[in-house]
N, C-alpha and C positions, 0 to 999 in steps of 0.2 A: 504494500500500500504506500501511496506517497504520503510527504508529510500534510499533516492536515490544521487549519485555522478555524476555530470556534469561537464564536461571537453572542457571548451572553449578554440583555442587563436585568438588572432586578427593578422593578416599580413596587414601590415601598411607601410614598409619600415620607407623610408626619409620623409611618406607624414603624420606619426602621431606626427613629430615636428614641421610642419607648426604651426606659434602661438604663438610658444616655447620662450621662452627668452633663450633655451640654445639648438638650435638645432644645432649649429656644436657639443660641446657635444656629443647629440645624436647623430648624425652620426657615430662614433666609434663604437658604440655599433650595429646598424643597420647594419656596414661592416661585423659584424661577424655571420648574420642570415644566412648564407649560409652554414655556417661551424656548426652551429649546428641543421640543420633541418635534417641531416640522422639519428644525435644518437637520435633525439626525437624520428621519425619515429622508428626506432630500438626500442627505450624501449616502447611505446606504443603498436607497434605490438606482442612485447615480450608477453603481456598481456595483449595481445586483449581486446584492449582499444579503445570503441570507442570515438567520439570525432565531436567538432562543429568548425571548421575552416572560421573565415571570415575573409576575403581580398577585400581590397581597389582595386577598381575599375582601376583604373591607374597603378597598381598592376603588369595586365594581359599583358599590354604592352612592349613590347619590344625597342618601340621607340615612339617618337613624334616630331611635327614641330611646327614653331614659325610662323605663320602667321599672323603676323602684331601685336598681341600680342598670347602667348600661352591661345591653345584650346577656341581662340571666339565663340564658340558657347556653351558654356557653362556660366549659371548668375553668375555672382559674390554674394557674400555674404557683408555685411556692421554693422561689427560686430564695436560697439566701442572701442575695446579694439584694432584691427590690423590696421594697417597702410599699404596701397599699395595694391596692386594687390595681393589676393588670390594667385596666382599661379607666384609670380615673383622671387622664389626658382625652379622652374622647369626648369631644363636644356634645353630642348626641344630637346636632344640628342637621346642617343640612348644606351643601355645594357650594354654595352663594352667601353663605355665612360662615363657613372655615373650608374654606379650598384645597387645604393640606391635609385635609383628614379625608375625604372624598374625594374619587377622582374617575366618575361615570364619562366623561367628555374625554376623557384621555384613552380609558380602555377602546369606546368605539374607536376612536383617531387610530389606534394601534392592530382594532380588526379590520377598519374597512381598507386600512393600509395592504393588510397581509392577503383580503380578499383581492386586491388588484397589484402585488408588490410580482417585481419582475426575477425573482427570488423566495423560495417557499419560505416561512415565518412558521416558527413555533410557540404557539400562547402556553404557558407552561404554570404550574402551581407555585405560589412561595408560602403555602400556609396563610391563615386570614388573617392572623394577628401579629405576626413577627417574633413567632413562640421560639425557644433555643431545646429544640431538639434535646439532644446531648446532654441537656442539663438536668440532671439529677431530678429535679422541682418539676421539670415536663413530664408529666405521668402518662399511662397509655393511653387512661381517660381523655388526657387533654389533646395529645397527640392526632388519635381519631376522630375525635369532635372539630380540629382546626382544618382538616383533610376533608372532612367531610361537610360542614358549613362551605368551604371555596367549593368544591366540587357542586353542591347544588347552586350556589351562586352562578356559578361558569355556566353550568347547563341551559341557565336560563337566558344564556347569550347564546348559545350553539355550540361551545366549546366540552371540549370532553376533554384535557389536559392527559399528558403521558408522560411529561415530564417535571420533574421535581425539584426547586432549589434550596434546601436549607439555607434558613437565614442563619447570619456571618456562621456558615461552614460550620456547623455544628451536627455530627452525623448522629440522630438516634432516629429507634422506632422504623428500623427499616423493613420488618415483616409486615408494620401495616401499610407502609408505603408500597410495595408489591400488592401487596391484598388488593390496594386500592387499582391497582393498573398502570400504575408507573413503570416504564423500563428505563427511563434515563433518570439520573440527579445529578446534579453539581454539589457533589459532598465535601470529602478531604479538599482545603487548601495547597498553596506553596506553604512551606516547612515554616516562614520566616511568620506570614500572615496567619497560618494558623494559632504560632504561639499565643500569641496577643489577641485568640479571636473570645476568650472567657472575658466575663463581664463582672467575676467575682471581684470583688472589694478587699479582698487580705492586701496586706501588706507586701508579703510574697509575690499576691499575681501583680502588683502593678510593680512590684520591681521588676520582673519576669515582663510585663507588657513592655515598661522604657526601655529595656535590654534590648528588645525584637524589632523595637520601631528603631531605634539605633541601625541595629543590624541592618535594617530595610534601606534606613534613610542612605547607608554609605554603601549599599550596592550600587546603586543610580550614579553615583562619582567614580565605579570599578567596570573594568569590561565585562562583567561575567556576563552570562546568558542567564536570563529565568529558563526556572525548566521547563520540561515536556516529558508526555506522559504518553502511555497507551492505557486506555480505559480498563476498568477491572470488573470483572462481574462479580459482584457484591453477593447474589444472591440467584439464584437460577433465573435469566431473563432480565434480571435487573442489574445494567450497566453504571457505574460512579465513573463521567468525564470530568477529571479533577480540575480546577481553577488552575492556572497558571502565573496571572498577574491581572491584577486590579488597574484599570485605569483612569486615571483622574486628577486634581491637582495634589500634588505632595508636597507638604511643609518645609520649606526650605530649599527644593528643589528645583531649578529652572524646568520648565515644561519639555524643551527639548532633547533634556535626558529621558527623562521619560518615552518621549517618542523613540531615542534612539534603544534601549532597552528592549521595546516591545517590538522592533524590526528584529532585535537582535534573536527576538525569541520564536518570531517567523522562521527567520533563516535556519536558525538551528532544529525546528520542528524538521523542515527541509533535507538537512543532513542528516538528521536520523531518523526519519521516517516516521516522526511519532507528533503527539500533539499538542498544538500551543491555544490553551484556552484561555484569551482574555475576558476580561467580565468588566463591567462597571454599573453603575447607577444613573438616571438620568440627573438625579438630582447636582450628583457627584460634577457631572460639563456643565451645568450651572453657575458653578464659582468659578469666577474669571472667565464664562462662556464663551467670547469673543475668539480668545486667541484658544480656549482648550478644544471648540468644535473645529478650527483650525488644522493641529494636532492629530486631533481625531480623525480628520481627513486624509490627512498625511498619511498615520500607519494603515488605515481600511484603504487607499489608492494605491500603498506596496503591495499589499496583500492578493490584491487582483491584478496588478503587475506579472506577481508572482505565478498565480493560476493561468494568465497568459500564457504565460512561457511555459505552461502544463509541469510545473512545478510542484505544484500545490494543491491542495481539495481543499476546499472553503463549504462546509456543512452547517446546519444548525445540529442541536444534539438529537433529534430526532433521526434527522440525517444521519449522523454516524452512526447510530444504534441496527439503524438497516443495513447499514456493510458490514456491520460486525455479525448480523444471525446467520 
């Protein structure tokens, strides 16, 4: 097989800072998903790029209510690290009154995309709530009921999802993810983004986190290649296409390291026949959007350079999953 390039993002809104120690922060940044989901759109079609899109289950909604507290019927989670009600950030509003919590205008834009896009799209699960898997506190109960809330949600678009994204890479509960009918995920991380992907509070893990984001930060100044992977089947039928790098602005980092990193991670897919999955967030080309949709252009225009020169497969993970049966 040749080397191959995978193109994830996660849609998340306001619900992938639940946790956060800095979600007003992130909200700024999440106001601006709106303003740049057409030039993505635009330069991906440009180049018939296909692509894995998962979105958060809560996502699809355009509104919600407070019934005694929001969404009772869904478990909570009892993670040691948060404090309160899972969902005591949720406005229980409505589209036009917290935009960042709602995002029904965004999911059509992204189907009626994929219905006329010159490159197949994959609408994919990320769970409704932005639950952490892996974490001890995510019980089966909760696990199924987040799988299964998006699932009826989706359906009620036309979508039937078959692939998976763990929010920040946190791999649990993967027999009910089968059960459900998933054959892809985007599970395990790179080595460096996984460390620092816990949200616990010890003392320990964030010294363990600055340690990793360190680590990260002074790859981007070094030649190395981010890795490449060949997919693992987790589970009979069920494929893990790992993350490879994250793309987005990075603290301290001129952007075009970064681009040059994620070419670097093309070419090397290339040379060893294996694969480079980048991933990002829309929210994430919203900070500094000008010059990072830019960027963004830049490594997605090698990349079909690359396939040009029949170099390269350019899949979504749906995609891959079918060379591999």
């Amino acid at each position: 097989m040749k080397g191959t390039f995978v193109l994830s993002f996660d849609i998340e809104l306001a619900w992938g800072s639940v946790g956060s120690l800095s979600i007003e922060r992130n909200l700024v940044a999440v106001g601006k998903v709106r303003q740049v989901l057409d030039p993505v759109l635009k330069i991906i079609g440009k180049y018939r790029m296909p692509a894995t899109w998962s979105i958060i289950g809560h996502v699809f909604l355009d509104h919600c209510e407070r019934k005694g507290r929001a969404h009772p019927d869904m478990p909570r989670p009892h993670y040691s690290w948060f404090d309160g009600d899972w969902y005591k950030y949720d406005p229980c509003t409505n589209i036009n009154v917290d935009p960042s919590w709602y995002g029904k205008d965004i999911v059509e834009k992204i189907i009626s995309y994929a219905k006329h896009s010159p490159a197949e799209q994959d609408i994919g699960c990320h769970s409704f709530s932005h639950q952490i898997f892996g974490d001890p506190g995510c019980s089966e109960e909760l696990a199924r009921a987040e799988i299964d809330k998006s699932l009826e949600i989706m359906a009620g678009y036309g979508l039937f999802p078959k692939t998976f994204i763990f929010p920040i890479g946190s791999v649990g509960h993967l027999d009910i993810i089968k059960e459900k009918g998933f054959t892809a995920v985007r599970g395990r991380l790179v080595e460096r983004i996984q460390r620092y992907a816990s949200l616990e509070k010890s003392m320990e893990n964030m010294l363990h986190k600055n340690a990793a984001l360190m680590d990260e930060f002074t790859s981007y100044y070094l030649p190395e290649r981010p890795p490449v992977f060949l997919p693992e089947q987790t589970l009979p039928g069920l494929w893990d296409i790992p993350g490879s790098m994250g793309f987005g602005k990075k603290m301290g980092v001129p952007n075009h390291l970064v681009v040059s990193k994620a070419k670097r991670g093309i070419k090397r897919a290339i040379e060893e026949k294996k694969c480079f999955h980048m991933f990002t967030h829309l929210h994430s080309l919203g900070v500094d959007s000008v010059s990072l949709l830019k960027d963004f252009e830049s490594v997605i225009s090698f990349a079909a350079e690359e396939r040009e020169k029949r170099r390269l497969l350019i899949v979504n993970m749906q995609e891959y999953v079918r060379t591999l049966s």
